[in-house]
N, C-alpha and C positions, 0 to 999 in steps of 0.2 A: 296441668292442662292435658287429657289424657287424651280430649282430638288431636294435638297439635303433635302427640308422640306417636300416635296410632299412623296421623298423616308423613311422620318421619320415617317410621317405619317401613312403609312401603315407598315412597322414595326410594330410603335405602335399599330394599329391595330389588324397585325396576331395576337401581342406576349400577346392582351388580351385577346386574345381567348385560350390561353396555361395555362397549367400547370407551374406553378414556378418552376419545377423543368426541363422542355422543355425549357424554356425560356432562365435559367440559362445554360442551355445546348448549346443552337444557341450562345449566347456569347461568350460562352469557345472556340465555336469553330471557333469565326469570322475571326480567323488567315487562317483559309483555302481559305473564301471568299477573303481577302485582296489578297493574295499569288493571286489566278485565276483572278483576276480583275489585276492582276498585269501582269502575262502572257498572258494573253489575248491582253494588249494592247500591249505587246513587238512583239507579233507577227503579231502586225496591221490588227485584225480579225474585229474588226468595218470598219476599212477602208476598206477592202475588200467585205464587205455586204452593202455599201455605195449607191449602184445603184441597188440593188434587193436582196434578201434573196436568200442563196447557199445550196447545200446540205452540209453536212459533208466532203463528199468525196474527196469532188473539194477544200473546205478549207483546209483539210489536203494536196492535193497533192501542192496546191499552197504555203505554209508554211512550207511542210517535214517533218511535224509532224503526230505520230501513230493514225490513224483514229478513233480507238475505245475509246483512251482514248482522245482525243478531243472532241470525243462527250460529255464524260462524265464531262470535262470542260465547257463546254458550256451547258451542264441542269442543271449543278449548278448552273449558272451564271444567267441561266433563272428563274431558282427556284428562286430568290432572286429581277428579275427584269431587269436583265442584260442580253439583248440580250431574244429573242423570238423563242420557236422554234414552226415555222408554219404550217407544215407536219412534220410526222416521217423523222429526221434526218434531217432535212432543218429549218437552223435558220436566222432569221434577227435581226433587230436594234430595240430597242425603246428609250427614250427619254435618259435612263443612257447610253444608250451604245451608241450614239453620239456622247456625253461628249468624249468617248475614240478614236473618231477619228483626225488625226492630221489633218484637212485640217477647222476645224470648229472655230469661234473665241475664244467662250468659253470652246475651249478642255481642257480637264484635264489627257491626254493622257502620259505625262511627268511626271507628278507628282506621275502619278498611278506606273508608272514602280520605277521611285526613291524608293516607298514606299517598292517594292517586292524584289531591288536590295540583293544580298546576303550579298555584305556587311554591309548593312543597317539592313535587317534582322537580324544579325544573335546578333546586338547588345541588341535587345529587348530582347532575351533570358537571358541577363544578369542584369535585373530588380530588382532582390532582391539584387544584388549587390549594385544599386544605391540605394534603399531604406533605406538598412542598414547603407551604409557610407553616403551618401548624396553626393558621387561624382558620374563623368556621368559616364557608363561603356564603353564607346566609348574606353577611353584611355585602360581601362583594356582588350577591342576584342582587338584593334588595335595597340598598343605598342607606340599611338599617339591622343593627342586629337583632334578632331571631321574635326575643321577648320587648323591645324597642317598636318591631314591624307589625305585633298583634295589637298594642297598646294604638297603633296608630289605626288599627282594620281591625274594628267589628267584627263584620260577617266573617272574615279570618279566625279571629280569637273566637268566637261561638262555635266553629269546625274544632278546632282545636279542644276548644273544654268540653264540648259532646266525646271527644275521642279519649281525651283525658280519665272522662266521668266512666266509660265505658272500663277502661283498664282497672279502674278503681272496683266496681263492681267485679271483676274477674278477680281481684285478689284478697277482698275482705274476709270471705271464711277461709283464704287458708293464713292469713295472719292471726286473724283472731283463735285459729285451731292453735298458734303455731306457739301461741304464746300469752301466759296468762298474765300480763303485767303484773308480778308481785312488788308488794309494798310501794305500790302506787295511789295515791287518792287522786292528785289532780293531773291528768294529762295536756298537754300541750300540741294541740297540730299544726306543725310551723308551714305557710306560706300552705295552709287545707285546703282552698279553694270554698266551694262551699258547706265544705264539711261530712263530705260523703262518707271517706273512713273514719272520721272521729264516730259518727254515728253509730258506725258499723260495730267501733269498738266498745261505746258507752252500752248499745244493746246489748252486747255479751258480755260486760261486766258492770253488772248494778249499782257496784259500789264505785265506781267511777262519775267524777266530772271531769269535764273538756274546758279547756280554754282553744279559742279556733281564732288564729292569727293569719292575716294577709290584706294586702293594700282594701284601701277604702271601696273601691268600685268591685272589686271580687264580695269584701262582706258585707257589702249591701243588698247582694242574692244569694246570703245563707240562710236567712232567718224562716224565708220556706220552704227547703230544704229541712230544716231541722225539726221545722215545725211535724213535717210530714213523717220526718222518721220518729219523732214522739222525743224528742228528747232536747227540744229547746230552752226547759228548765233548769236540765244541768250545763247549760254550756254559755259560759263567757266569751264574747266577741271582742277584742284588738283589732286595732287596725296599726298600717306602719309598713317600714320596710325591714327586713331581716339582713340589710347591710347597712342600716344605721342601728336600729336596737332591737331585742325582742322583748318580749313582758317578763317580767316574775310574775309567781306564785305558781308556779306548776313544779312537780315532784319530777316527772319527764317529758323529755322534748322529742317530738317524731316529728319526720317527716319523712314523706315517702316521693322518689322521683325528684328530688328538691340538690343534693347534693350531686347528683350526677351530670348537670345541667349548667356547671360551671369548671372554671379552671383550680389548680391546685388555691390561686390565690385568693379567688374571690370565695371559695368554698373553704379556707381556711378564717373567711373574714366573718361567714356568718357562723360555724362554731364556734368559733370567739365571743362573741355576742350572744350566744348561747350559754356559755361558761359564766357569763361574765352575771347572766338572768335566773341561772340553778341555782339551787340551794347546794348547802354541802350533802356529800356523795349524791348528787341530782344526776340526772342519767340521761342521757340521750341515747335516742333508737330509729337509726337508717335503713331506712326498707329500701332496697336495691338489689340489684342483681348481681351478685358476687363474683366477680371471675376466676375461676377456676386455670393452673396451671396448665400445660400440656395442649394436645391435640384436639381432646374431645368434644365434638359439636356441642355449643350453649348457642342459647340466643342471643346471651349478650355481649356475644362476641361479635354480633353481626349489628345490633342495634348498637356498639360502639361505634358506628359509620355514620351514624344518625346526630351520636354527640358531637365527633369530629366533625359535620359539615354542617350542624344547624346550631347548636348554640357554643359550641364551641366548649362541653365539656366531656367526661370519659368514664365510662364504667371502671371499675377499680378490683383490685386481688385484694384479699383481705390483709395483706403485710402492707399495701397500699391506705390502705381506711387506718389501719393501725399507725403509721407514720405519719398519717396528716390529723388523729383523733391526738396523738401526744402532740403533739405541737400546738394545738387548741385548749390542752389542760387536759384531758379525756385519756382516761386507761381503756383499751379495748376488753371487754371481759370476756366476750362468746360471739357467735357469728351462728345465728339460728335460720337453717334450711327450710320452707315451707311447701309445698308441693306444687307450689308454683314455679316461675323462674326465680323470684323473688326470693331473700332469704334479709333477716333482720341483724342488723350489727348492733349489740348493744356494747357500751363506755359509761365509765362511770366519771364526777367528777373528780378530779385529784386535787 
């Protein structure tokens, strides 16, 4: 993600040219930034500065939002990198504020809004609650856990797999760079959703078929999907839950985003289940973000706050995936970096 290091960067930057006590300041108050980056793209203000930079005016009347305080959206937004303002009160694009339009490949324009939704917000407030019991506080906003509360809301779960979908596109070519599944014929994408990586992966390698596993109502909106990326000939559709069984006949089992998302138990239940589906030396391979030792900024150190308070599970160090892959039957073999956050853990069966 070379915006998202380029935008590190200077961060790091400004924030060493501050006072520790300024620095600590801009932190505290990142939740303002997130919030504006989050209405900003709900209002499709990149995509409307997509063909030239606007004054204020004309973006408020096009949107029916209060002029003055748009503006004052949008020089925060500048302040930070997001969106350019080029004249008094005339702002355009720069390279983050792309990201936020939906028409781009690499948009990140879903995810951003997912992040702002209020229902989603409103759970982060409730952070000392998970810290203190170590349960997520989703259940405690919502009177439902996390994947329980989408199941019940619609227009919620359709925010959610738009942001989903979106993540997904951001990491297809560097997995499929990252990693040539050898000695694979049938892959397996557990709990795919509609199938977005397995396509990704069947298009870069020909000799592959998919099998695309997840509840009934998810693979009832694969099949156009698949159709679209060309490749609903080789792929077999399952339906089911990956905590009561998963299919045979696949050589390996992915999933991506899928293990992270529970506790040590429940994500011990559905490796199991996976073991129990492989054939002998069958392989399983976790796209997640690895945590690394020490000090040094990752993101998933910080989207570990995401698992702690909304579904209540936790990014993992690799002697962590290793400890909970033996216990499922699964030898760890390698742990492959891709130039994303993301890095793949591959086990084989034992």
């Amino acid at each position: 993600m070379s915006t998202q290091s380029n935008a590190a960067a200077v961060t790091a930057t400004t924030t060493q040219q501050l006072p520790p006590e300024a620095v600590l300041m801009q932190m505290a108050g990142g939740a303002f930034i997130s919030q504006a980056i989050s209405v900003a793209a709900k209002l499709g203000i990149a995509d409307l500065l997509a063909s030239k930079p606007k004054q204020v005016s004309e973006l408020a009347a096009e949107t029916g939002m209060h002029e003055r305080s748009l503006y004052r959206l949008l020089r925060c937004l500048a302040s930070v990198g997001v969106f350019n303002e080029t004249d008094p009160n005339v702002f355009g694009l720069t390279p983050l504020a792309e990201l936020l339009r939906a028409d781009v490949p690499n948009s990140m324009r879903d995810v951003t809004i997912f992040m702002g939704e209020p229902w989603h917000w409103r759970v982060y407030g409730e952070m000392l609650y998970s810290v203190e019991t170590g349960k997520p506080a989703w259940g405690r906003v919502h009177g439902a856990e996390a994947f329980d509360y989408l199941g019940q809301n619609p227009e919620e779960a359709e925010t959610f797999n738009r942001a989903m979908t979106n993540l997904s596109r951001l990491a297809i070519p560097a997995i499929t760079e990252a990693y040539d599944f050898p000695g694979i014929e049938t892959l397996a994408d557990v709990a795919g959703g509609h199938g977005l990586l397995l396509a990704g992966v069947l298009k870069a390698n020909p000799q592959l078929r998919g099998l695309l596993f997840d509840q009934s109502s998810v693979i009832d909106g694969a099949t156009a999907l698949l159709e679209k990326e060309g490749v609903a000939a080789r792929v077999e559709l399952a339906r089911g839950s990956f905590f009561e069984s998963v299919p045979a006949g696949a050589d390996a089992y992915m999933m991506k985003h899928i293990i992270h998302d529970w506790d040590d138990e429940r994500s011990l239940l559905i490796l199991k289940n996976i073991h129990r589906a492989a054939p002998a030396n069958g392989k399983v391979l976790i796209v997640e973000m690895v945590i690394t030792p020490g000090n040094d900024p990752q993101f998933g150190k910080i989207q570990d706050m995401e698992m702690l308070v909304s579904p209540g599970g936790i990014e993992r160090t690799e002697s962590e995936y290793r400890e909970l892959l033996q216990q499922a039957g699964f030898k760890l073999t390698r742990v492959i970096p891709t130039r994303s956050p993301l890095s793949i853990v591959e086990a084989v069966k034992v």
